[in-house]
N, C-alpha and C positions, 0 to 999 in steps of 0.2 A: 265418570267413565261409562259407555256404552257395554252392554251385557250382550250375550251369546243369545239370551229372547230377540236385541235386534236386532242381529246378525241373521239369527232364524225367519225375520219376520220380512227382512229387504230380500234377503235370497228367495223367498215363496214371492216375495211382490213382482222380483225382476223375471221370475217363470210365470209368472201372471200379464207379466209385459208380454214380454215372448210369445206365452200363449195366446194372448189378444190380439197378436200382429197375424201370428199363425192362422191365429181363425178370423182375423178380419172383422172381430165383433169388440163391439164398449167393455171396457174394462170394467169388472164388476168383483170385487173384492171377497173371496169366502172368509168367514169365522177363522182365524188362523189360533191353531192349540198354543197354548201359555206353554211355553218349553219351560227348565226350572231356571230362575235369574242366577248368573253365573256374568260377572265381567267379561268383556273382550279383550282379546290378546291383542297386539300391535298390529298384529298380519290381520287379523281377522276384521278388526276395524279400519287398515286401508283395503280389504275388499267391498267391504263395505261401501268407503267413499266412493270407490270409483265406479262401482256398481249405479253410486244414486245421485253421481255429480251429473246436474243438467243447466247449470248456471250460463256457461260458457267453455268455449274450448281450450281459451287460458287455462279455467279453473282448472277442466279437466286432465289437461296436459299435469299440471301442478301433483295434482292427486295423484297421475301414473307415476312421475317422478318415482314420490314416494312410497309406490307400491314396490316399484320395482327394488329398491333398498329393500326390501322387506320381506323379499320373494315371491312375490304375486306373479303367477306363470304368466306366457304371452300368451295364453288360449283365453284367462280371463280378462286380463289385459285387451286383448283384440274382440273379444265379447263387451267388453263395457265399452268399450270404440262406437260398436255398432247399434246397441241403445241406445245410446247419446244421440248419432245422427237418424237414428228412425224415428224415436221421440218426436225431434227436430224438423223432422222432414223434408231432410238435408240429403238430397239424391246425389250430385256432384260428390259430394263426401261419401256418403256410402259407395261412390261407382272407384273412391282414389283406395274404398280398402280391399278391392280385389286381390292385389299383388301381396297382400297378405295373408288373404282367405286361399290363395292358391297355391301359397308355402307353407302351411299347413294343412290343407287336403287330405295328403296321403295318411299324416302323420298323427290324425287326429283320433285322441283318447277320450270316451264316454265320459272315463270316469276325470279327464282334467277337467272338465267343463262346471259352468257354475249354471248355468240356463240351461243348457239342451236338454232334454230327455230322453233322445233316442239317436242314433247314428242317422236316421233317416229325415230327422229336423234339421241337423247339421247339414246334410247334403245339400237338402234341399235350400236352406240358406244362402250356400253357397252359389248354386246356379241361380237364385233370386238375384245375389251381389251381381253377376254375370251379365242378367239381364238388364240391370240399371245403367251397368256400364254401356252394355247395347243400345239400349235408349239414348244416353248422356252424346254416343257418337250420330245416335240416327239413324243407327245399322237395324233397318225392320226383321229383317232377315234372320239374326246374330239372336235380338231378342227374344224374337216367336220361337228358335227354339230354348234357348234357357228358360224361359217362363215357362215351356211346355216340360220342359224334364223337371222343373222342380213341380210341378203341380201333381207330374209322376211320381214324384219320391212324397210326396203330403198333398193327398188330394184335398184335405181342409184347408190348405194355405189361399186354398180359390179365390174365396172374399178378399184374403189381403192383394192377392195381384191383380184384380178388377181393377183398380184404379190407374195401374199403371200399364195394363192392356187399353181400356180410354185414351188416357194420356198419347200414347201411340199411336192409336187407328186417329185420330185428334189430328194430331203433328201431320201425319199422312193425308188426310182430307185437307188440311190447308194451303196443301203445295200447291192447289190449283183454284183455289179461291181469288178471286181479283174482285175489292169494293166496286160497286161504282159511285165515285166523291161528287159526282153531279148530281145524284137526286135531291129531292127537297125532300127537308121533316118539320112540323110543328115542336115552334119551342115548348117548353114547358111552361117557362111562367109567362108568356104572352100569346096571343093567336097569330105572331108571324110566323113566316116558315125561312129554314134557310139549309145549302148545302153542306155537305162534309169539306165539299172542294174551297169554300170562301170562308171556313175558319182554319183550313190549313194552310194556304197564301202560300206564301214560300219557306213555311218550315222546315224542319227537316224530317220530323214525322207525325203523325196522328194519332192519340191515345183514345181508346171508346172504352167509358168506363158504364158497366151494366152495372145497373143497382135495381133497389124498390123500396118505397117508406114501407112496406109490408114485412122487410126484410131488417130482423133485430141486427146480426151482422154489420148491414148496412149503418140503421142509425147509429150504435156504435161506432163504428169506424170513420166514420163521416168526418169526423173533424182530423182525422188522420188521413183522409183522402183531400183534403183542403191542404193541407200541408204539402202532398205531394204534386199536387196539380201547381199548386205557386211553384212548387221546385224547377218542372219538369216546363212550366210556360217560359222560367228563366232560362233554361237552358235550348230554346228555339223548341218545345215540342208541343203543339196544339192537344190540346184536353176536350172531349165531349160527352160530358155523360148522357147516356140513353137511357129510355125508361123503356123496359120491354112490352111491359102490358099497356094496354090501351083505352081500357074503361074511363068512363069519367071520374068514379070514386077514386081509383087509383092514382089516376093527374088529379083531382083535388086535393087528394092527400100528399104527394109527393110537393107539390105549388106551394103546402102549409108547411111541409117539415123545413123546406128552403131558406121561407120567409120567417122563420121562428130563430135561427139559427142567429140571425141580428147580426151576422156576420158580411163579409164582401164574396159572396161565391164565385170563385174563379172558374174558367174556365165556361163552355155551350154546354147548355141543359138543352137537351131533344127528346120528344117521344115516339117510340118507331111506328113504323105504317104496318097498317091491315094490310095491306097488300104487298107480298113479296117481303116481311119483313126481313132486316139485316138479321136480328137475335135470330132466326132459325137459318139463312143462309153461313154465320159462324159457329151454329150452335150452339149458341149459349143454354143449359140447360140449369144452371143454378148463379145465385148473384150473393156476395159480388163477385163478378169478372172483369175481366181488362183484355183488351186486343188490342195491340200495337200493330201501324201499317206506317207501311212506307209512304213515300210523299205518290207512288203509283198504285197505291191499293191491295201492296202484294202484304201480307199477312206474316208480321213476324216475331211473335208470339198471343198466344189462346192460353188464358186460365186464371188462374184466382192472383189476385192481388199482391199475395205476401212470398208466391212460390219465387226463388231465388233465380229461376231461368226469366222473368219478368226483366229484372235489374240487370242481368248480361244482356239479355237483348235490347234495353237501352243503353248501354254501357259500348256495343258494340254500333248501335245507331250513333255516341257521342260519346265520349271515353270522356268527357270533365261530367258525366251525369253518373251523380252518386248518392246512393240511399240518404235520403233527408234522416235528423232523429227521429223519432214519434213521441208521442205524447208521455209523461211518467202516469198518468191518471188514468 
C-alpha cells in the first residue's frame, strides 16, 4: 500500500508540472522533505492516480471513474484533466475543457485545488484554455486577447504561451503563401534535379518533410517517418523530403545516413536551393517539420511531425488516411 510520503511527493511533482508550464522552463526536480511514512487512505491514493495517469485516456477516464466513488472534487478532477492533455500536448483536448473551466470560474476555491497556488494561476489558466480554443477555431483576434489577459494575471506564464503565439502568427503568414511546384531541386542521392510539380502528378496532395542527419530527432525518428511516407504514398499523397542546409558535409552526410539504413526509402529526397530557398519562404526554423500543400501550393498545415492538427489536415485532405502504428522500440 502507497504511504502519504507518496501522496506528499506526486502532489509537489504535479505543482512542479504546473509550475514548469507556468514558466515555460525544463522541469527540474528540488530535494523533496521525507514526510513521516504513514499509509494512504483510498481517497488519497485515487488522487493520486489521477494526478499521475499519463498512459492513455482510457486509463484515465478509468482512474476518474474511481475517484469520483471516492469523492475526489471536480476541481481536482478537472485539474488532472488538464495535465494529462498538456503533458500530451493535446491542444483540441485542452481547447473541448473550456466549458468546464468556465463552469467553474466563478466558483473557484484556493483551497479545492490540488496544483494552483494562487487565484491568479488559476485565472490565468483559464484564459490560456480560452486562447487555445481561439487558436483551435482560427479566431486571431479571440486569441490575442486571452493570451494577452492571462499573461496579465502571470506575467511568468510568457515562456509557456510563446509557442502558441508562434503557432498563430505561423497559421497567419500561411494564408498567403502559394509553392511554386515547378521549380527544380537537386536530389540528394544523385546529381539530378527534379520539380515538386512531377512528383506530385495527380495526387491529391504533397507532403515536405524537413529533416537533417545533424538532427538526433531526425535519426531517431527516421524509421518512423519510413512508415508514414509508405502510408501516406498509399493513400494517393506524394512525400518529399528536403534537406534544408546546403553544404557538401551535410549532403554527404544526409547521402550516408540514407544509404545505411539498407532499407527501401520511400518517397523524393531533395536538397533546397541557395537561392530563394522553400525552408525560409515556409519557415521552417527547426526539424523535424512537415508542410502539407495542396495539389495548388496552398499550404495546409506547418509544423512538427507528431502535432495532432498534422493528422486532421490529412484526414480532412482524405478521410480513409489514418495514423499508421509506430514502432514499439
Amino acid at each position: 500500500m502507497r504511504s502519504s510520503k507518496s501522496l506528499h511527493n506526486n502532489l509537489m511533482v504535479m505543482r512542479n508540472v504546473l509550475t514548469a508550464f507556468l514558466l515555460g522552463t525544463p522541469l527540474l526536480f528540488a530535494q523533496l522533505e521525507e514526510p513521516v511514512e504513514t499509509p494512504l487512505t483510498p481517497k488519497e491514493d485515487a488522487l493520486e492516480q489521477i494526478l499521475s495517469e499519463r498512459e492513455s485516456q482510457e486509463a484515465l477516464d478509468k482512474t476518474i471513474v474511481e475517484a469520483r466513488k471516492l469523492g475526489i472534487s471536480d476541481q481536482a478532477i478537472l485539474e488532472a484533466r488538464f495535465l494529462f492533455h498538456v503533458d500530451r500536448a493535446e491542444d483540441a483536448e485542452i481547447a473541448a475543457l473550456l466549458p468546464k473551466f468556465l463552469e467553474r470560474e466563478e466558483k473557484f476555491e484556493l483551497s479545492d485545488s490540488e496544483i494552483f497556488g494562487s487565484v491568479d494561476d488559476w485565472q490565468a489558466v483559464v484564459e490560456y484554455v480560452r486562447a487555445i480554443a481561439a487558436m483551435q477555431k482560427g479566431d486571431k483576434d479571440a486569441f490575442k486577447h486571452h493570451i494577452t489577459e492571462a499573461f496579465w494575471l502571470s506575467p511568468r506564464q510568457g515562456a509557456a504561451f510563446a509557442p502558441h503565439i508562434d503557432r498563430m502568427r505561423l497559421m497567419d503568414a500561411m494564408k498567403a503563401v502559394r509553392v511554386d511546384l515547378e521549380k527544380l531541386y537537386p536530389n540528394t542521392l544523385d546529381d539530378e534535379s527534379t520539380s515538386l510539380e512531377s512528383i506530385l502528378g495527380d495526387r491529391k496532395g504533397l507532403l515536405l518533410h524537413f529533416w537533417s542527419p545533424w538532427s538526433r530527432e531526425c535519426e531517431a525518428t527516421l524509421p518512423d517517418f519510413f512508415l508514414t511516407a509508405e502510408h501516406l504514398a498509399e493513400e494517393g499523397v506524394a512525400v518529399i523530403s528536403v534537406l534544408p542546409e546546403t553544404s557538401a558535409k551535410v549532403k554527404t552526410d544526409a547521402k550516408a545516413m540514407l544509404v545505411s539504413t539498407e532499407k527501401k526509402i520511400p518517397g523524393a529526397w531533395i536538397v533546397d536551393t541557395k537561392k530563394a530557398p522553400i525552408s525560409n519562404k515556409l519557415r521552417i526554423q527547426n526539424v523535424p517539420a512537415v508542410v502539407l500543400l495542396s495539389p495548388e501550393g496552398e499550404v495546409l498545415y506547418n509544423g512538427h511531425p507528431t502535432n495532432e492538427d498534422f493528422w486532421k489536415a490529412l484526414e480532412k485532405l482524405s478521410p480513409e488516411i489514418k495514423r499508421p502504428e509506430m514502432r514499439d522500440d
